[in-house]
TORKOL-258033 format. One record per residue: residue in three letters; y, x, z of N, C-alpha, C in turn. Coordinates in steps of 0.2 Angstrom, whole numbers, padded with zeros to 4 digits, always signed. Example, Ala and Ser with C-alpha at 12.3 -4.5 7.8 and 13.67 -1.06 7.14 Angstrom:
% residues 2
ala-0028+0066+0039-0022+0062+0039-0016+0066+0039/ser-0011+0064+0035-0005+0068+0036+0000+0064+0039/
% end
This chain:
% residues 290
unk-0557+0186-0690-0554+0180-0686-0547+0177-0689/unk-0544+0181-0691-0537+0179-0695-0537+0183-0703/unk-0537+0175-0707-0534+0180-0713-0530+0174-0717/unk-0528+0178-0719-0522+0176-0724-0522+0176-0733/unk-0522+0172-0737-0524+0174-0744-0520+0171-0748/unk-0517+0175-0752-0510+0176-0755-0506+0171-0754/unk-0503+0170-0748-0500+0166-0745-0493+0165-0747/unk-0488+0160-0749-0481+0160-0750-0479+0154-0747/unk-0472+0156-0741-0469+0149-0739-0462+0151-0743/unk-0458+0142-0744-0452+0144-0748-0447+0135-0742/unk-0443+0141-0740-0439+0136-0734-0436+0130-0742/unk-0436+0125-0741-0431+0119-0743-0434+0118-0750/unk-0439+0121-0752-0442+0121-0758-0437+0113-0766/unk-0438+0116-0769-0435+0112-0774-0426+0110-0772/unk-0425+0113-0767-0419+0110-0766-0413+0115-0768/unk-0406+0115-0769-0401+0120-0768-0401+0124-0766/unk-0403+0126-0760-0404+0131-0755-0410+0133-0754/unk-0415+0134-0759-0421+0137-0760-0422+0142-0758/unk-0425+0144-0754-0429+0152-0749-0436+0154-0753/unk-0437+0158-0754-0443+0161-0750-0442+0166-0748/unk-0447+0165-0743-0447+0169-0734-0455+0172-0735/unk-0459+0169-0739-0465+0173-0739-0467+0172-0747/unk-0472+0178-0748-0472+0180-0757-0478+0182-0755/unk-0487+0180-0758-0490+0182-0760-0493+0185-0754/unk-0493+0185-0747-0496+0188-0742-0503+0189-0740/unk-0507+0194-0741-0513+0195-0740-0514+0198-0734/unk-0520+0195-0729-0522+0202-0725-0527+0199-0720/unk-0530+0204-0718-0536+0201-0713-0534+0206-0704/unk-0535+0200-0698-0535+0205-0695-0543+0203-0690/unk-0545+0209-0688-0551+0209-0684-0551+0206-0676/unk-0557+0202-0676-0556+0200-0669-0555+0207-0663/unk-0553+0207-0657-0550+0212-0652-0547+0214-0653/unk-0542+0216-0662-0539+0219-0663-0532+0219-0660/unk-0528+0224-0658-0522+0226-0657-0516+0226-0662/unk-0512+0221-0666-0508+0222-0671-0502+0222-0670/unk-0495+0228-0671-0490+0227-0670-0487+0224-0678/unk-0482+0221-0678-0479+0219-0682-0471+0221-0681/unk-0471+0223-0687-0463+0226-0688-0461+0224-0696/unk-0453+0224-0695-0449+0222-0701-0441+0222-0699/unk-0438+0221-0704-0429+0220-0702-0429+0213-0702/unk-0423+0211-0699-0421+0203-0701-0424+0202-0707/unk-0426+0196-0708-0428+0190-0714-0433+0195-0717/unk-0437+0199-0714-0442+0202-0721-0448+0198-0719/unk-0448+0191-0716-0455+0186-0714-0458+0187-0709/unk-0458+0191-0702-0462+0191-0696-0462+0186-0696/unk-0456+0181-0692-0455+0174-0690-0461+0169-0692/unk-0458+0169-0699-0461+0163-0704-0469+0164-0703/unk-0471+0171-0705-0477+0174-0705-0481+0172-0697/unk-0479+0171-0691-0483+0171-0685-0480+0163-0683/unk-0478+0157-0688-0477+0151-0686-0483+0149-0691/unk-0484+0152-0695-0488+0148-0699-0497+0151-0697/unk-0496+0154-0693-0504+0158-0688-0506+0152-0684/unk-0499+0149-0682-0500+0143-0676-0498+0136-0677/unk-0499+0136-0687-0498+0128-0687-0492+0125-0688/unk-0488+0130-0685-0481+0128-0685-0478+0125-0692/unk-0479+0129-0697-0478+0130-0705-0484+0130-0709/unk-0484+0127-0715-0489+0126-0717-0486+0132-0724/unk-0492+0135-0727-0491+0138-0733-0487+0133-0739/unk-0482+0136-0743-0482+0132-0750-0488+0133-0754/unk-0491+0139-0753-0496+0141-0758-0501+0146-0754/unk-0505+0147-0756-0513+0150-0751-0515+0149-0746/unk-0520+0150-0744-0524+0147-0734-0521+0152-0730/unk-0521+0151-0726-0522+0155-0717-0527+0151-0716/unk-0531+0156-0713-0539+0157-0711-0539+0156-0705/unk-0542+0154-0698-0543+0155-0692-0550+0156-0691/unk-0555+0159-0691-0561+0159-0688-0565+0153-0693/unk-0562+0159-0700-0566+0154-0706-0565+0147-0708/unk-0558+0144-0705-0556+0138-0707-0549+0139-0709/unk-0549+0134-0714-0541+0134-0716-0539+0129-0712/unk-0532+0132-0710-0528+0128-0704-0522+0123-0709/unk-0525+0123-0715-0517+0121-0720-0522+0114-0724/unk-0526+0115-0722-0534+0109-0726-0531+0103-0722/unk-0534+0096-0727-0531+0090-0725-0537+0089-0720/unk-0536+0089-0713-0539+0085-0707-0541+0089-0701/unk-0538+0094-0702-0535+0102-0700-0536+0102-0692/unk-0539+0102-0689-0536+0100-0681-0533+0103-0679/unk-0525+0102-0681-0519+0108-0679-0518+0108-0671/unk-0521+0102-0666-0520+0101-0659-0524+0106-0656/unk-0532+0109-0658-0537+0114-0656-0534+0119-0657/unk-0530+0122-0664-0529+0127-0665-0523+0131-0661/unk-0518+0126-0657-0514+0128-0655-0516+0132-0647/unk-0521+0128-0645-0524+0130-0639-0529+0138-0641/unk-0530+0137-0647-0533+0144-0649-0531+0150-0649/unk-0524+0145-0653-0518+0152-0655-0512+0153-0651/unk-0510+0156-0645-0505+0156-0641-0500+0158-0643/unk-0495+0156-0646-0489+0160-0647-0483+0160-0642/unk-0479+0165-0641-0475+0166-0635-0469+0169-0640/unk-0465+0162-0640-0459+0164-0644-0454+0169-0642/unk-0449+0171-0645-0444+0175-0642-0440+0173-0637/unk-0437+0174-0631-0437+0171-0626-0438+0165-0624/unk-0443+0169-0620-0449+0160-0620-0447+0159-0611/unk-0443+0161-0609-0440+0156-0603-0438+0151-0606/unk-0437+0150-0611-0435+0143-0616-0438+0138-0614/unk-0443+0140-0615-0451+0137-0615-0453+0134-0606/unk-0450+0135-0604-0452+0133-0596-0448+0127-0595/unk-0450+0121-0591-0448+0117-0589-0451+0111-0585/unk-0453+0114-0581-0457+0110-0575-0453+0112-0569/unk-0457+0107-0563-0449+0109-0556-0453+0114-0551/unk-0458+0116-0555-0460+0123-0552-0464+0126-0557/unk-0465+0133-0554-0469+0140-0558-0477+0135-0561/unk-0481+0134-0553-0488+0133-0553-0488+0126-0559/unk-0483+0120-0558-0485+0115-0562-0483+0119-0570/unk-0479+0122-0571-0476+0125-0577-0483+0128-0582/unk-0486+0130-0577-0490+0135-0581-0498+0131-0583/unk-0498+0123-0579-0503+0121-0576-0501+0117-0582/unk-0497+0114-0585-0496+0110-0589-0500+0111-0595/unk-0501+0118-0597-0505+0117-0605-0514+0115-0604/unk-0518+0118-0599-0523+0115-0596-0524+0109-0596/unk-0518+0106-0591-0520+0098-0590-0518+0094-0597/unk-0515+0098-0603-0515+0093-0607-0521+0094-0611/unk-0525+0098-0611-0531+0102-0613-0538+0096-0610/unk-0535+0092-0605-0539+0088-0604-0545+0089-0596/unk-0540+0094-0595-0544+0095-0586-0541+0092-0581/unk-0545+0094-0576-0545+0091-0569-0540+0094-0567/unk-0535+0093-0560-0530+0097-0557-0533+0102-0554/unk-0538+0102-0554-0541+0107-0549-0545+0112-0554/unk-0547+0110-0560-0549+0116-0566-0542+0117-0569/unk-0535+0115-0570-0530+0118-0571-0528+0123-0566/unk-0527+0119-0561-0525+0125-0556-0529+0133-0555/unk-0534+0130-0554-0539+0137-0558-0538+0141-0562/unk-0538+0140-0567-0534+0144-0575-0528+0145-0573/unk-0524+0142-0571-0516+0146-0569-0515+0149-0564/unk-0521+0149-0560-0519+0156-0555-0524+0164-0557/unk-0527+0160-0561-0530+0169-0567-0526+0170-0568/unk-0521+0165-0574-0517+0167-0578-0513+0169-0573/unk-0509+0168-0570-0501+0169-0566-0506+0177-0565/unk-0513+0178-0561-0513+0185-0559-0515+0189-0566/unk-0518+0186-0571-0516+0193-0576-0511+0195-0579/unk-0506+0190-0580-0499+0192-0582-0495+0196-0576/unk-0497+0197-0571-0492+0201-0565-0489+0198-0561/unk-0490+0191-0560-0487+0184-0557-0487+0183-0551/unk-0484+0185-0544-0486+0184-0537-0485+0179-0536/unk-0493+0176-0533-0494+0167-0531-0487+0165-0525/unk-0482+0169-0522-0477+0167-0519-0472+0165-0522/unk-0473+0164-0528-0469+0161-0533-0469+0155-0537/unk-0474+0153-0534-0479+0147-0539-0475+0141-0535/unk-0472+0141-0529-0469+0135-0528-0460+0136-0530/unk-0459+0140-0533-0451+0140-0533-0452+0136-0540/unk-0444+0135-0543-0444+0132-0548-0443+0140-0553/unk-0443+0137-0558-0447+0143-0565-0436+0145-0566/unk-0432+0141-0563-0426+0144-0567-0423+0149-0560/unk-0427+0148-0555-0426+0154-0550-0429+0160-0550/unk-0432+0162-0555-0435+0170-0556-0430+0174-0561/unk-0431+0179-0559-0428+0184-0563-0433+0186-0571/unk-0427+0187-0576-0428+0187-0582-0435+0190-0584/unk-0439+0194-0581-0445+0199-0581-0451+0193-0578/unk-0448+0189-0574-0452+0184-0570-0455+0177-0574/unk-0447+0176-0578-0447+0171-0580-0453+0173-0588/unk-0454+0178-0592-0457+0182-0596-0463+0180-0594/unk-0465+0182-0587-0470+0183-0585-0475+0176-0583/unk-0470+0169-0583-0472+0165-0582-0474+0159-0586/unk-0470+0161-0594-0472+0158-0598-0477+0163-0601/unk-0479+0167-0601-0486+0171-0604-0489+0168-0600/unk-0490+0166-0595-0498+0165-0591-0497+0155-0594/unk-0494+0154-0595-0494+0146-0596-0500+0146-0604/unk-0497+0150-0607-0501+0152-0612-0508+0154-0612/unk-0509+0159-0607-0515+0161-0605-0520+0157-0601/unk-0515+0151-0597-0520+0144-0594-0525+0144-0599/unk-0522+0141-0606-0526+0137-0611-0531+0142-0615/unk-0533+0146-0611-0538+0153-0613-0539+0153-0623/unk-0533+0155-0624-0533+0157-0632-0535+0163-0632/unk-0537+0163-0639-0542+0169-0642-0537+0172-0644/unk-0533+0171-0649-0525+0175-0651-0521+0172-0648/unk-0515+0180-0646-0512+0178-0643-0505+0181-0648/unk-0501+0179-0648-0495+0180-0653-0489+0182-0650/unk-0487+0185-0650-0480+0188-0644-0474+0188-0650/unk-0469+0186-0649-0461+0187-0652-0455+0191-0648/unk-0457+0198-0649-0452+0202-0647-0452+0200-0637/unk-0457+0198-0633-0459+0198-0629-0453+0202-0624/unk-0450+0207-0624-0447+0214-0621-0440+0210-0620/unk-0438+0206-0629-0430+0207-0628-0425+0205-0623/unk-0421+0211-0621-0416+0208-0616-0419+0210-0611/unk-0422+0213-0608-0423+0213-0603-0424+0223-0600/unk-0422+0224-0592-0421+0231-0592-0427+0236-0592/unk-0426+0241-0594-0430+0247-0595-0438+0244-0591/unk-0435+0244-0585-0441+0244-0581-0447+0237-0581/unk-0444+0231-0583-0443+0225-0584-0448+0224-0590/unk-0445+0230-0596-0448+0230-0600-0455+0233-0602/unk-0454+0238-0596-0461+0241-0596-0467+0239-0595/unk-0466+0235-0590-0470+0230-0585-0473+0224-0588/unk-0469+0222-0591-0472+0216-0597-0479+0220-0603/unk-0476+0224-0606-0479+0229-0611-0484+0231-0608/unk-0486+0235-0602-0490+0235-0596-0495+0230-0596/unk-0491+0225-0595-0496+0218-0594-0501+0213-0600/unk-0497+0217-0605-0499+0213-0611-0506+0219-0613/unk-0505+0225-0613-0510+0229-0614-0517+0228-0609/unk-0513+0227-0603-0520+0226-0599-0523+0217-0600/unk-0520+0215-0602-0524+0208-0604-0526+0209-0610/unk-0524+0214-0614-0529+0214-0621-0534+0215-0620/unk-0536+0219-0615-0543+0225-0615-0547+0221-0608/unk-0543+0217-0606-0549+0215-0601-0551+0207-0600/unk-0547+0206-0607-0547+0197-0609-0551+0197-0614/unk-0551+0201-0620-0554+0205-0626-0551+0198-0631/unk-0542+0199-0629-0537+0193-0635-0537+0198-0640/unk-0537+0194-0646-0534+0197-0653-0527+0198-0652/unk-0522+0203-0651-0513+0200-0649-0510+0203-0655/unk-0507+0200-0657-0501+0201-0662-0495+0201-0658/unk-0491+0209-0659-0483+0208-0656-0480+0213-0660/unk-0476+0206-0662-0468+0206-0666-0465+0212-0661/unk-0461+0217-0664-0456+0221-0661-0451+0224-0664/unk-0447+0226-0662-0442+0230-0667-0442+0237-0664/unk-0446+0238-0659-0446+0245-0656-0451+0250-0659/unk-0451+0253-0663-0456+0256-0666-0461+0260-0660/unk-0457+0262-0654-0462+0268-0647-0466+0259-0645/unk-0465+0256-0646-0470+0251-0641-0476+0251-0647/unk-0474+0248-0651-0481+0247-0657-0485+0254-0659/unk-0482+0259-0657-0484+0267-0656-0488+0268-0652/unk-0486+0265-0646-0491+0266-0640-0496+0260-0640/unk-0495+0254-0642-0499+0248-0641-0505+0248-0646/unk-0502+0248-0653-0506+0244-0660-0511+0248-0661/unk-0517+0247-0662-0522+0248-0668-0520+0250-0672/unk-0516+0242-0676-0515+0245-0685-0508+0242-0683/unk-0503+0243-0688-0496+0241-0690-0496+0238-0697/unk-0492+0232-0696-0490+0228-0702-0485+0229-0703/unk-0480+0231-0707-0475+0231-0709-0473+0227-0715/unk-0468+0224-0714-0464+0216-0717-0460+0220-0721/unk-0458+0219-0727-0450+0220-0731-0451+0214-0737/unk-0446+0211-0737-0443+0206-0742-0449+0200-0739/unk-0453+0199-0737-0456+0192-0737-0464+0196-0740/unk-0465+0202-0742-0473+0205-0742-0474+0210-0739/unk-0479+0210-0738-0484+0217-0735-0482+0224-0737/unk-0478+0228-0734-0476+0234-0737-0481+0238-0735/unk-0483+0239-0727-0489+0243-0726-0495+0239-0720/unk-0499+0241-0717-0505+0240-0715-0509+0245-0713/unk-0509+0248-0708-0511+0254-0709-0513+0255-0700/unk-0516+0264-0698-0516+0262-0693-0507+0266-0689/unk-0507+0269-0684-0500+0270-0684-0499+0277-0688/unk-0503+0283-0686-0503+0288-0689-0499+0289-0697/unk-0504+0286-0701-0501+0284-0708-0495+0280-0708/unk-0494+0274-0705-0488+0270-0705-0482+0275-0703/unk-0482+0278-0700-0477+0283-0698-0475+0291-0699/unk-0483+0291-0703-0481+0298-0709-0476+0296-0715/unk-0477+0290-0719-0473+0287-0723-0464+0284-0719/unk-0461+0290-0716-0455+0292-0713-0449+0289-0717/unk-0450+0292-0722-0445+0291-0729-0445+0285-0729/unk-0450+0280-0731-0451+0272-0736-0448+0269-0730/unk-0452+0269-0723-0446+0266-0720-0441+0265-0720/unk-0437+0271-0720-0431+0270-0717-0428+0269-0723/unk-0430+0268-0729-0427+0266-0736-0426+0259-0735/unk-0431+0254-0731-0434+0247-0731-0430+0244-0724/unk-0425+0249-0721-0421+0248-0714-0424+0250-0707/unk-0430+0253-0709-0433+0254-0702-0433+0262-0702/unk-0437+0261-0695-0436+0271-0693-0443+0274-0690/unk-0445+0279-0687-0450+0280-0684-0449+0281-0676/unk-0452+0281-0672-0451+0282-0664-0445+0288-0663/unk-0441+0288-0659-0436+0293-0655-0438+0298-0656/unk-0445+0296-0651-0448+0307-0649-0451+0307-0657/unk-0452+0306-0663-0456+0308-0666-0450+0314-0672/unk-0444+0309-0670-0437+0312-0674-0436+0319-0667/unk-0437+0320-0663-0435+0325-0659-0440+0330-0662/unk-0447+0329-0660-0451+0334-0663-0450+0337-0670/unk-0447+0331-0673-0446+0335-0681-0441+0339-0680/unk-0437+0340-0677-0431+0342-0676-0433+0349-0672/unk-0438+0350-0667-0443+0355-0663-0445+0360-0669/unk-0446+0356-0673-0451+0359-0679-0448+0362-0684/unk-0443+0360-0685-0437+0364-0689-0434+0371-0687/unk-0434+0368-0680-0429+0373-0676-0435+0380-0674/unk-0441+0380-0676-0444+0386-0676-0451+0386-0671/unk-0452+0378-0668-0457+0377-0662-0464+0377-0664/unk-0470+0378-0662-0473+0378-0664-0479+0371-0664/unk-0475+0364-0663-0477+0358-0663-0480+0355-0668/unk-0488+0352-0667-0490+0345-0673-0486+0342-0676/unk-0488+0340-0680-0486+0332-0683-0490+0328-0681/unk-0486+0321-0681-0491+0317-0680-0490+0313-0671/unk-0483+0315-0668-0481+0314-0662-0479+0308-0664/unk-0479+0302-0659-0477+0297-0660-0475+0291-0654/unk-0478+0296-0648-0476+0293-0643-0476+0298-0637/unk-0472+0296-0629-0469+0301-0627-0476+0308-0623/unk-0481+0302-0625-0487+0306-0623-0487+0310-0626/unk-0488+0309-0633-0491+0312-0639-0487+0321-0638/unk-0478+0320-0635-0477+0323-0634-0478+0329-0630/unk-0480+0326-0624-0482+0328-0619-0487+0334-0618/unk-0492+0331-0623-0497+0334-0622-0497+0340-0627/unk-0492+0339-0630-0490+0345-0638-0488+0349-0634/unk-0482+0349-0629-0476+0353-0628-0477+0359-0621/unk-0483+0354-0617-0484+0357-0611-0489+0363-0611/unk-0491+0364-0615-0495+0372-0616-0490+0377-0617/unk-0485+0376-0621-0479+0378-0623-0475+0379-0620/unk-0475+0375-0613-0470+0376-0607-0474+0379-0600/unk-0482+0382-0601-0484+0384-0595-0484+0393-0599/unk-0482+0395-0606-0483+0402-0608-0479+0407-0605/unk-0479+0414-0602-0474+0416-0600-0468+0417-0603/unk-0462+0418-0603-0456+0419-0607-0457+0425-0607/unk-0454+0426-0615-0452+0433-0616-0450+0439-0612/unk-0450+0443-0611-0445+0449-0608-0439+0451-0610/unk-0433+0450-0606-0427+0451-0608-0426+0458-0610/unk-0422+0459-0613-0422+0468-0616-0415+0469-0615/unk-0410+0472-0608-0405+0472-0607-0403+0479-0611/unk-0397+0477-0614-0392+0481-0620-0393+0491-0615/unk-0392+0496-0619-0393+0499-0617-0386+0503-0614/
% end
């Protein structure tokens, strides 16, 4: 469904202030699949999931959508977008209608439907994003930061796209706030059957979410992988700025210290289910000094 063949964008090209942001990028992702996407500042997510959606065109190689180049001269970049959802980094940005229902009803009715097949679509959408219809008539800058998330995802998902494109979707927002989105994102993969790409910085979500992991450094492809291998390679990470999940550094630290735990922990399950065989064994016998 998405490929990419040796792709390179260069911000300002020939000018003074010459960039390149992308170099040479290869890669294929499968339809339903699950991809988290990680990298430091400027290692090319951004650039890389604007040019998925049109946004940027390559200086050099195609992006592919469903076997068509999106960079080709006559390109219907206006289909493509309804194809490819993306949901920038605080995308309450993105909202601006005098209510939730027409906010969300907006990409639909410019899709070219009726008010009555838009409304339709956005009350799926509002309900598989987690959206209570008693909200549909306030305006979109009276919900709470979690709400407001939850209302630009569904505006997205009116226009029933295939790929769905998430930009740090979580940020800013509290523990629980943040779970609840993540939550929702996963359950609309599996029961929408979207291809989703999510940008994160968190290494425990793309643990628990991705299939496979992409990992950005300098503007190429450093790995590709599924998380196991992306997260056995501990060291390169963290040479390239990044780290591996919390629990996966505590377990090592389990493991050192004499415990009898896997490798290979990487989320708070993975833990879970390591530790608590080990926590239902009886305790040794104390041997009081004589």
């Amino acid at each position: 469904m998405i490929k990419l063949e040796n792709v390179s964008y260069i911000y300002m090209q020939g000018g003074p202030f010459e960039k390149t942001a992308l170099e040479d990028v290869s890669f294929s992702i499968n339809p339903g699949e699950f991809v988290g996407v990680i990298g430091h500042t400027g290692s090319g997510k951004s650039t890389m999931i604007q040019l998925l959606n049109g946004l940027l065109k390559p200086s050099s190689g195609r992006v592919l959508i469903d076997g068509e180049d999106i960079g080709s001269k006559g390109a219907d970049l206006r289909a493509l977008r309804f194809k490819v959802g993306l949901v920038m980094q605080y995308p309450e940005y993105q909202l601006f209608e005098e209510t939730v229902i027409k906010d969300i009803c907006f990409g639909p009715l410019n899709m070219g439907l009726t008010k009555a097949e838009a409304r339709q679509r956005a009350e799926f959408a509002a309900n598989m994003a987690g959206l209570s219809h008693t909200l549909f008539e306030k305006s979109p800058f009276e919900l709470s930061g979690g709400q407001k998330r939850r209302a630009a995802i569904a505006g997205i998902l009116a226009m029933e796209p295939k790929i769905l494109i998430l930009d740090e979707p979580t940020a800013g927002l509290d523990p629980r706030g943040r779970d609840e989105i993540l939550f929702k994102i996963r359950d609309m993969h599996k029961r929408m059957n979207l291809t989703v790409l999510l940008v994160s910085h968190s290494m425990e979500d793309v643990a628990k979410l991705a299939d496979r992991i992409l990992v950005m450094n300098g503007g190429r492809v450093e790995m590709f992988d599924v998380p196991d291998k992306v997260f056995s390679r501990s060291a390169r990470l963290r040479e390239i700025g990044l780290s591996v999940p919390q629990i996966t550094n505590v377990a090592d630290r389990l493991r050192k210290a004499g415990i009898d735990i896997p490798k290979g922990i990487y989320t708070t399950g993975d833990a879970f289910r390591a530790l608590m065989p080990l926590l239902s064994e009886p305790l040794p016998e104390r041997r009081e000094n004589a």
